[in-house]
C-alpha positions as CSV (number, residue, x, y, z in Angstrom):
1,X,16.0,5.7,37.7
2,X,16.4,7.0,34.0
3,X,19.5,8.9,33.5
4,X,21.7,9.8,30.8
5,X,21.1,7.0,27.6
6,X,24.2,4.9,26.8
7,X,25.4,5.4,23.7
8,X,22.4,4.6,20.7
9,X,20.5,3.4,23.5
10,X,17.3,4.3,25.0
11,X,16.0,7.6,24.9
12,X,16.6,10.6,27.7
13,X,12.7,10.5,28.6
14,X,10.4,9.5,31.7
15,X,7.0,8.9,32.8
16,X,4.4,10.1,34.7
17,X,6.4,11.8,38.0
18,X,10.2,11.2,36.0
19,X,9.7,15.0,34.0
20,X,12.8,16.1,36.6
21,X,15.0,13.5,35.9
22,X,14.4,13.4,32.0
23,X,15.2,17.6,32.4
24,X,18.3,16.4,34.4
25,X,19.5,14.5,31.5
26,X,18.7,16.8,29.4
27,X,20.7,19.8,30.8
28,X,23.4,18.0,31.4
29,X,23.9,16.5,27.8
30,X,23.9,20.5,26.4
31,X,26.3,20.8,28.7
32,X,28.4,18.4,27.8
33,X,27.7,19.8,23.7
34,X,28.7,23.2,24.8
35,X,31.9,22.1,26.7
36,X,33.1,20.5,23.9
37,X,32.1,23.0,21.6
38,X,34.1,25.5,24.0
39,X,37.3,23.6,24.2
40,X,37.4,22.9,20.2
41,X,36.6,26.8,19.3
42,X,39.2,27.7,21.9
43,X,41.6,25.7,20.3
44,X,40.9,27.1,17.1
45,X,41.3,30.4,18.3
46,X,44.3,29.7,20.2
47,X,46.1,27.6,17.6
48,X,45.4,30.3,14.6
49,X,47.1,33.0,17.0
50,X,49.9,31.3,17.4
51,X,51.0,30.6,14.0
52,X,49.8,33.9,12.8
53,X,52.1,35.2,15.4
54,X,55.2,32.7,14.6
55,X,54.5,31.3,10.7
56,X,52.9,34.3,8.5
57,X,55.4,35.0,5.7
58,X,57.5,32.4,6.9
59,X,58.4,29.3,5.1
60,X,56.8,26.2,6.6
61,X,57.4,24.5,10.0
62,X,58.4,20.9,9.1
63,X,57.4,18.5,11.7
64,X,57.6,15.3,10.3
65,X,59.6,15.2,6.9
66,X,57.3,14.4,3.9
67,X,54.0,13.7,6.3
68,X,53.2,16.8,8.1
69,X,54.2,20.8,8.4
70,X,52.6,23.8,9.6
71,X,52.3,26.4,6.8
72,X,50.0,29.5,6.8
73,X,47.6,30.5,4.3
74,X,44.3,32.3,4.3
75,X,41.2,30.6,2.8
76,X,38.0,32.4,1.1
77,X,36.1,28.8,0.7
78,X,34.7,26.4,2.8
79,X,36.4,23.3,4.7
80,X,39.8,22.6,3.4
81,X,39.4,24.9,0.6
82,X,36.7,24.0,-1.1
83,X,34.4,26.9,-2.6
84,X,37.3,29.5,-2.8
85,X,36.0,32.9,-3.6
86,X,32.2,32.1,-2.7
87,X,32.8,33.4,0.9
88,X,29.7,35.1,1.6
89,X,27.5,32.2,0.9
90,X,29.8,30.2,3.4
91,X,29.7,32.4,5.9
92,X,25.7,32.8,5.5
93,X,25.6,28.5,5.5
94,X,28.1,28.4,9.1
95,X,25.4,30.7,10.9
96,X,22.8,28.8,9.8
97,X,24.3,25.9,11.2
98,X,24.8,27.7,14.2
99,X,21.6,28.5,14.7
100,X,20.0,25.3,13.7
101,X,22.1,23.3,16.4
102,X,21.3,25.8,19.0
103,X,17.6,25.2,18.4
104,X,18.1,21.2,17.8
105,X,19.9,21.0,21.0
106,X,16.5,21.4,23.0
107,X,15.2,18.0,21.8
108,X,18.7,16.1,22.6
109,X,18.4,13.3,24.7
110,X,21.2,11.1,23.5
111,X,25.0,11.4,24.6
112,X,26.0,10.2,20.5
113,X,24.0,13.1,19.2
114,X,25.8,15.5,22.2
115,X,29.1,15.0,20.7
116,X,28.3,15.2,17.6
117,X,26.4,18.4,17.4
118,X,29.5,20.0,19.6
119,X,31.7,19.0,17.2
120,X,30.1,20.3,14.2
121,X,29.3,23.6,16.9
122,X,32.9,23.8,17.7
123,X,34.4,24.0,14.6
124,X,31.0,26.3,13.1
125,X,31.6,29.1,15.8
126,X,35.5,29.0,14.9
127,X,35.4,29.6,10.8
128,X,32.7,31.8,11.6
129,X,34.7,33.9,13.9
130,X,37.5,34.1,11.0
131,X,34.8,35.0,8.1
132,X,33.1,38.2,10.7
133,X,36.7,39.6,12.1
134,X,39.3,38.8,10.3
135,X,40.5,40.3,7.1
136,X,39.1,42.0,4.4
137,X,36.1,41.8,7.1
138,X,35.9,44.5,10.0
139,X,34.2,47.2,11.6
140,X,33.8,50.3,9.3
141,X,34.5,48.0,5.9
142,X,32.7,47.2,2.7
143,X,33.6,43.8,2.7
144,X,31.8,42.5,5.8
145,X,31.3,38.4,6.4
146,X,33.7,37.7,3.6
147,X,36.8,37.5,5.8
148,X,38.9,34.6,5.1
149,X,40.0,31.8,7.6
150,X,43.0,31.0,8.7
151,X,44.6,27.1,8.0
152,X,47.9,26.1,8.6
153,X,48.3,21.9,9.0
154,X,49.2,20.3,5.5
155,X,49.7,16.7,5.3
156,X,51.9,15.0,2.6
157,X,52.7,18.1,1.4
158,X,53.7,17.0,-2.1
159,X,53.6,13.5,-1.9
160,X,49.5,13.0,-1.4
161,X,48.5,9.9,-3.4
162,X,45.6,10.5,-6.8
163,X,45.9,14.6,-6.3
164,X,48.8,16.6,-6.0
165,X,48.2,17.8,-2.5
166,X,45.9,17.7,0.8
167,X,44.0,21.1,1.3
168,X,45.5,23.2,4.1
169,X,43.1,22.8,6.6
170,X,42.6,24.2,10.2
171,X,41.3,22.6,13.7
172,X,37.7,24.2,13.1
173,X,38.0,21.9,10.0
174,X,38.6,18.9,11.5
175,X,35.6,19.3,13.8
176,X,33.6,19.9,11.4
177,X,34.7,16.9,9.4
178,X,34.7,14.5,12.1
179,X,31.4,15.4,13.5
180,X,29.8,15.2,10.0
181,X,31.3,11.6,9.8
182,X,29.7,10.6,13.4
183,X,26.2,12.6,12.5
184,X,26.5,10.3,8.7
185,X,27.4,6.6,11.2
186,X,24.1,7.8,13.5
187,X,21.7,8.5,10.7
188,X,22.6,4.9,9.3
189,X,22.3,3.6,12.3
190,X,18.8,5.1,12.6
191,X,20.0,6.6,16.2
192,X,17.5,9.6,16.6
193,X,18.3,13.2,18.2
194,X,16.6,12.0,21.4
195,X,18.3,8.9,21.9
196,X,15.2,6.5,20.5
197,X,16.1,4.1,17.7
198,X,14.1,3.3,14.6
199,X,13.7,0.2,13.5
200,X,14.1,-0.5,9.5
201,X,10.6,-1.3,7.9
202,X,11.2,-5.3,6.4
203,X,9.4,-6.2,3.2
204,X,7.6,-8.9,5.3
205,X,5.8,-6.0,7.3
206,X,5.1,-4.3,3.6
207,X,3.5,-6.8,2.5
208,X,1.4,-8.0,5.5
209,X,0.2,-4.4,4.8
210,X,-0.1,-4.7,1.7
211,X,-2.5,-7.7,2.5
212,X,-4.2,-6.0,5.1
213,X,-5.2,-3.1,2.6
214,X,-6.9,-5.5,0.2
């Protein structure tokens, strides 16, 4: 019986009389993207509410001396920073991805690809929330999809080797940064959305083509 693929294995797929279980599989691997995708946006949400609550206009929360405090500060770019002031066009490039994982999710049949595309869902859905609610977005203002998100965990702060500084980043960040890693790892390792595997053409086979042809 064909169930869910083990990780970069075999495909989520069946034969003639196996269209239930391959369903099965299916199903249950968006659910496990949209869990995970569920607990990372919720503790976005829940983490940026607290330290907007606790840290705003406060100095920073030292946790560990010289490796990591909480500090917060309100970002216009993209993912730790990056793109400040071209808000709009990020928040136009998150909802695409949204969308586009929503519609890739039909073909998933590998528990790899699950993961990664909650990940990168997670963390989409939780920058996005920041760039449509919060401010100088709103109901009933001019400057709508161009609120700025909310990041608070610095590393180094002050001592990060080559640059002065780590960008401020947020949990939503992290996602997304982790999940583009693991989509990168998968592509290399020519692991495919439904769980199938392609194997690298060798020049040997290029040229017994090659041959072939003439």
């Amino acid at each position: 019986m064909r169930d869910l693929q083990a990780e970069g294995g075999a495909p989520v797929a069946g034969g003639p009389g196996e269209g239930g279980t391959a369903g099965r599989a299916r199903r249950r691997l968006i659910t496990i993207l949209i869990a995970l995708a569920a607990v990372i946006y919720a503790a976005d949400l829940a983490t940026k509410t607290v330290v907007l609550r606790t840290l705003e206009g406060e100095a920073p929360l030292v946790v560990i001396p010289g490796v990591l405090q909480f500090r917060v500060i309100f970002n216009s770019g993209a993912a730790f920073s990056i793109g400040t002031g071209m808000t709009f066009v990020f928040t136009c490039i998150a909802a695409g991805v949204v969308v586009a994982i929503v519609r890739t999710a039909r073909k998933l049949g590998s528990l790899s690809w699950a993961i990664t595309l909650g990940l990168l869902l997670g963390g989409a859905v939780g920058n996005l929330t920041d760039r449509l609610l919060r401010y100088p977005s709103g109901i009933g203002r001019s400057t709508q999809l161009q609120g700025h998100v909310v990041d608070f965990i610095e590393v180094l702060p002050g001592n990060f080797p080559v640059i002065d500084y780590f960008p401020v980043f947020n949990i939503a960040d992290s996602a997304i940064v982790c999940g583009g890693i693991l989509a990168v790892i998968l592509a290399w390792r020519n692991v495919q959305l439904d769980g199938s595997k392609e194997e690298p053409r060798t020049q040997g086979h290029k040229e017994k083509e090659v041959a072939g042809d003439d």
